[in-house]
MARBA-3410 file (N, C-alpha, C, O; in Angstrom, 1 decimal):
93
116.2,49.8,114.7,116.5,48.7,113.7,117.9,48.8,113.3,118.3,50.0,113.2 ~ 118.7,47.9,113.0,119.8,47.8,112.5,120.0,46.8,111.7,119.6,45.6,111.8 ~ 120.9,47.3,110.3,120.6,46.3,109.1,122.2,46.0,109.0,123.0,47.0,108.9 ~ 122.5,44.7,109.1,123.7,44.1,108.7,123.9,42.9,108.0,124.2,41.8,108.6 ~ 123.8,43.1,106.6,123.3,41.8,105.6,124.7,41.3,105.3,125.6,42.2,104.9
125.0,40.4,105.5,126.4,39.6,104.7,126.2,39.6,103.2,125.2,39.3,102.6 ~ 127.7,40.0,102.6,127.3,40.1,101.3,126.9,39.5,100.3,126.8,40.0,99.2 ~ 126.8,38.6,100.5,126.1,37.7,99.8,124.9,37.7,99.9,124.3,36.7,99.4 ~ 124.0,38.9,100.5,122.9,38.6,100.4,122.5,40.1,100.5,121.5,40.6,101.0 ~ 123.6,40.8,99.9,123.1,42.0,99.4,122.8,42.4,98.1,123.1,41.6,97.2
122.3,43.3,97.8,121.7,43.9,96.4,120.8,42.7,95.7,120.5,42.6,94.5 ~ 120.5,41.9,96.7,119.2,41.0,96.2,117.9,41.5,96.7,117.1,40.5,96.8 ~ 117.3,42.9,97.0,116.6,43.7,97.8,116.1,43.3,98.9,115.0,43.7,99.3 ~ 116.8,42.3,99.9,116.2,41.9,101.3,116.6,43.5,102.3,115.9,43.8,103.3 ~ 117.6,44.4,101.9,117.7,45.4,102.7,116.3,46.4,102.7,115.5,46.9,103.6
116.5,46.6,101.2,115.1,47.3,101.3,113.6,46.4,101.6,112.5,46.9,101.9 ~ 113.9,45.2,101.6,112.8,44.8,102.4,112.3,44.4,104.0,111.3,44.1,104.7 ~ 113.8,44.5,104.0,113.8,44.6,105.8,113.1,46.1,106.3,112.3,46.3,107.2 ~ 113.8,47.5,105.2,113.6,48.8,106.2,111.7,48.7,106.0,111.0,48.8,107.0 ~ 111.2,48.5,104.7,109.8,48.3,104.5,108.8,47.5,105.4,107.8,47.9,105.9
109.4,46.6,105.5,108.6,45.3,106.3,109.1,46.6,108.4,108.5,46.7,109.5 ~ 109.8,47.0,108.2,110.2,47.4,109.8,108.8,48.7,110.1,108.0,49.0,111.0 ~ 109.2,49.0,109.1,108.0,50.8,109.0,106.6,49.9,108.8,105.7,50.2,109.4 ~ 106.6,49.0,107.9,105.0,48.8,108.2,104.7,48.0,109.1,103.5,47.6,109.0 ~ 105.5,47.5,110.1,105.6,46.8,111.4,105.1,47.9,112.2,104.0,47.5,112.7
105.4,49.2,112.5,105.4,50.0,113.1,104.4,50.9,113.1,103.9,51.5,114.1 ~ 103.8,51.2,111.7,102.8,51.6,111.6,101.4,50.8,111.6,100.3,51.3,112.0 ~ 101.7,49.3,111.2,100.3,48.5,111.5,100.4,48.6,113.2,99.4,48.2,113.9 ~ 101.1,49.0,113.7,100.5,48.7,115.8,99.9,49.9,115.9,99.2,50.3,116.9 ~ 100.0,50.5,115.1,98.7,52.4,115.3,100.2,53.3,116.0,99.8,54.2,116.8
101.5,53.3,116.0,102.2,53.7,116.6,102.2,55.4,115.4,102.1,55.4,114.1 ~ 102.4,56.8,116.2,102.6,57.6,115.5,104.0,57.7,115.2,105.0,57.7,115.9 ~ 103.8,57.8,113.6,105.2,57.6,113.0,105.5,59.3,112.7,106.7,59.4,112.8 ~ 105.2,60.1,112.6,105.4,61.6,112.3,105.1,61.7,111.2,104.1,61.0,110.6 ~ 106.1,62.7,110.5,106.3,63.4,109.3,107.1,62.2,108.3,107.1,62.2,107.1
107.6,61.5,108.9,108.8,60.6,107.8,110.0,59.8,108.8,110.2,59.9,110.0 ~ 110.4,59.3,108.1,111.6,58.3,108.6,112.6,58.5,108.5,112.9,58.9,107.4 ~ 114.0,58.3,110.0,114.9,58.9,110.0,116.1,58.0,110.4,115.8,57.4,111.4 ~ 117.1,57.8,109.9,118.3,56.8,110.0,119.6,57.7,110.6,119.9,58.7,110.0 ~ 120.2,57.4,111.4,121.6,57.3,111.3,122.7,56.3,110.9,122.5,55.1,111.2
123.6,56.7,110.4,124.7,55.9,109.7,125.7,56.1,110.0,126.1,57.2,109.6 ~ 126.9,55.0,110.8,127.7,55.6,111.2,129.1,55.7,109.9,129.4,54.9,109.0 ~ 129.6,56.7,110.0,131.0,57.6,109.1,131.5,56.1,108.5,131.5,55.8,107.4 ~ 131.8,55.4,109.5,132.8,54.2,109.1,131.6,53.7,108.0,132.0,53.8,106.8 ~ 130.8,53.5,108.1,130.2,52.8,107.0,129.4,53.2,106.3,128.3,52.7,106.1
129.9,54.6,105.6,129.1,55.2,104.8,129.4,55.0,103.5,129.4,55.9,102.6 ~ 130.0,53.4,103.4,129.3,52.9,101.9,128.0,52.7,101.4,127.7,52.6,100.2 ~ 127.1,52.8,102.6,125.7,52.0,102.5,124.6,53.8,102.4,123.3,54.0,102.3 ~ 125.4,54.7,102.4,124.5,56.1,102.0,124.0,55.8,100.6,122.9,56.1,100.4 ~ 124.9,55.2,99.4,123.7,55.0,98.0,122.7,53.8,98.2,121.9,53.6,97.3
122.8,53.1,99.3,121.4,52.0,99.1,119.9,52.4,100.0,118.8,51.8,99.9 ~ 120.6,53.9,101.0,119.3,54.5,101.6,118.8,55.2,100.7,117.6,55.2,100.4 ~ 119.9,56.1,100.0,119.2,57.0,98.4,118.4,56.7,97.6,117.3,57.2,97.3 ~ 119.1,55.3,97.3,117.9,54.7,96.2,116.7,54.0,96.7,116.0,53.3,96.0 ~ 116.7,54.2,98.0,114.9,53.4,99.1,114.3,55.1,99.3,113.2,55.2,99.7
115.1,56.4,99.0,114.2,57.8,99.0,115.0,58.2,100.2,114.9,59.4,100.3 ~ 115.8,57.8,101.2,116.3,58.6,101.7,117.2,59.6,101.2,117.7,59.5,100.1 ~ 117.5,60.9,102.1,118.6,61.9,101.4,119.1,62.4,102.9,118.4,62.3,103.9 ~ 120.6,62.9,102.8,121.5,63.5,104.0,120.9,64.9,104.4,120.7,65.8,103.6 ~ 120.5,64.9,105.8,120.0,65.8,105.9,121.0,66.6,106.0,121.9,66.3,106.8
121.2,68.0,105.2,122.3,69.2,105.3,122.7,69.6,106.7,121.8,70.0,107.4 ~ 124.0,69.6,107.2,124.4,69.7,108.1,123.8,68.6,109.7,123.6,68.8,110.9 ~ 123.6,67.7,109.0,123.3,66.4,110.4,124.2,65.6,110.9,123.9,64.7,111.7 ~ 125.7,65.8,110.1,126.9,64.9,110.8,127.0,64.9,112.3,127.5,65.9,112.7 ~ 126.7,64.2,113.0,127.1,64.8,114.5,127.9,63.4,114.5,128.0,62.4,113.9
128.5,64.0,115.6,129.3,62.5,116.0,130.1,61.5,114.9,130.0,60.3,115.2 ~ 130.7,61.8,113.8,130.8,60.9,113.1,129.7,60.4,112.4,130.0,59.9,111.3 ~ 128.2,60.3,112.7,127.2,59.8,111.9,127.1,60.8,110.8,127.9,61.7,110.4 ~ 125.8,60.2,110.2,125.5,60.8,108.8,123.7,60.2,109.2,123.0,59.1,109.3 ~ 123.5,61.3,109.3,121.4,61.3,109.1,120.7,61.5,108.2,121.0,62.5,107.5
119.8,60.8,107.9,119.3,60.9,106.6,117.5,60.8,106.9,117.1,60.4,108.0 ~ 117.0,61.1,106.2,115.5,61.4,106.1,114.5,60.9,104.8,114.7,61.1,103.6 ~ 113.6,60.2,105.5,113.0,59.9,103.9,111.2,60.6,104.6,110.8,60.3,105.7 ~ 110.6,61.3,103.8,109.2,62.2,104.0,108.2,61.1,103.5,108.1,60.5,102.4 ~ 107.3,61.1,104.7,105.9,60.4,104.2,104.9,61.4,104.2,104.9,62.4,104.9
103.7,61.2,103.2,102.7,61.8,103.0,101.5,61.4,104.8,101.5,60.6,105.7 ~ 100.8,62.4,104.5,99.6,62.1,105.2,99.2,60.6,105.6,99.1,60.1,106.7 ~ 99.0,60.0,104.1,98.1,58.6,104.0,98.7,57.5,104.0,98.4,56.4,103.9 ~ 100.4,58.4,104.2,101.4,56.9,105.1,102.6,56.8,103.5,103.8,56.4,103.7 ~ 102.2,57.2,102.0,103.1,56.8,101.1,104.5,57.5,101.2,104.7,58.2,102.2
105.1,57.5,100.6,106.3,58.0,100.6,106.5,59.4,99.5,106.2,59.2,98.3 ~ 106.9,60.5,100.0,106.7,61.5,99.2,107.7,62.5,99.7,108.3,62.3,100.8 ~ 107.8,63.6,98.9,109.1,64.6,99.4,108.3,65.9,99.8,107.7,66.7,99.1 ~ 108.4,65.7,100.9,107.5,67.1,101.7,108.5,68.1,101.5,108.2,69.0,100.8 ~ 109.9,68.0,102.3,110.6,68.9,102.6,110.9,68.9,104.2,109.9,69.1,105.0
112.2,68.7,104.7,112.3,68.7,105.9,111.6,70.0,106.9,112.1,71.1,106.6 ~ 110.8,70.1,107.9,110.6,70.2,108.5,109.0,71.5,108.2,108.6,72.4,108.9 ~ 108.2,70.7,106.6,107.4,71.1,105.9,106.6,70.6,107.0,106.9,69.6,107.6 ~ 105.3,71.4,107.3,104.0,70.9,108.3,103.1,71.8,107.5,102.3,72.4,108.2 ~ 103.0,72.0,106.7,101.8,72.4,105.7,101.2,71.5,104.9,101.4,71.5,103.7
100.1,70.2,106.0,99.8,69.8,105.0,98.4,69.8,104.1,97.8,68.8,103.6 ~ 98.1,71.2,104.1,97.2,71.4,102.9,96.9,70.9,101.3,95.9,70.8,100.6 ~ 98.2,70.7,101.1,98.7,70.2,99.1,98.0,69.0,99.4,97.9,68.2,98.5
END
């Protein structure tokens, strides 16, 4: 997926309704989504790292490769959104 909203039609939440509407695209086909959802963002445009923050993503520590910036947002078991902890597979709690 790639999100490129003209500004005029930003911070009116179509971004965060685009990444929502994509993931539950992906999960209504029965496709296994894992542990959580993961973005890269390239350097040049890492104005848009506070609009993943505030949809729950965070920079995963040391994931610059390439000029990008990766980020991570953790789903629960039953699909919601929740902070496991990267690369948490205990899911007993």
């Amino acid at each position: 997926m790639h999100i490129d909203l003209l500004p005029a039609w930003q911070r009116r939440g179509w971004g965060r309704r685009l990444v929502d509407r994509f993931v539950a695209s992906v999960r209504g086909a029965g496709l296994d989504y894992g542990e959580g959802e993961h973005i890269g963002v390239a350097g040049e445009n890492s104005k848009v790292v506070p609009f993943y923050e505030r949809i729950g993503f965070r920079t995963i520590e040391g994931g610059e490769h390439e000029g990008n910036i990766w980020m991570v947002r953790d789903i629960t078991k039953d699909g919601r959104r929740g902070d496991l902890g990267v690369g948490n597979m205990d899911r007993s709690e």
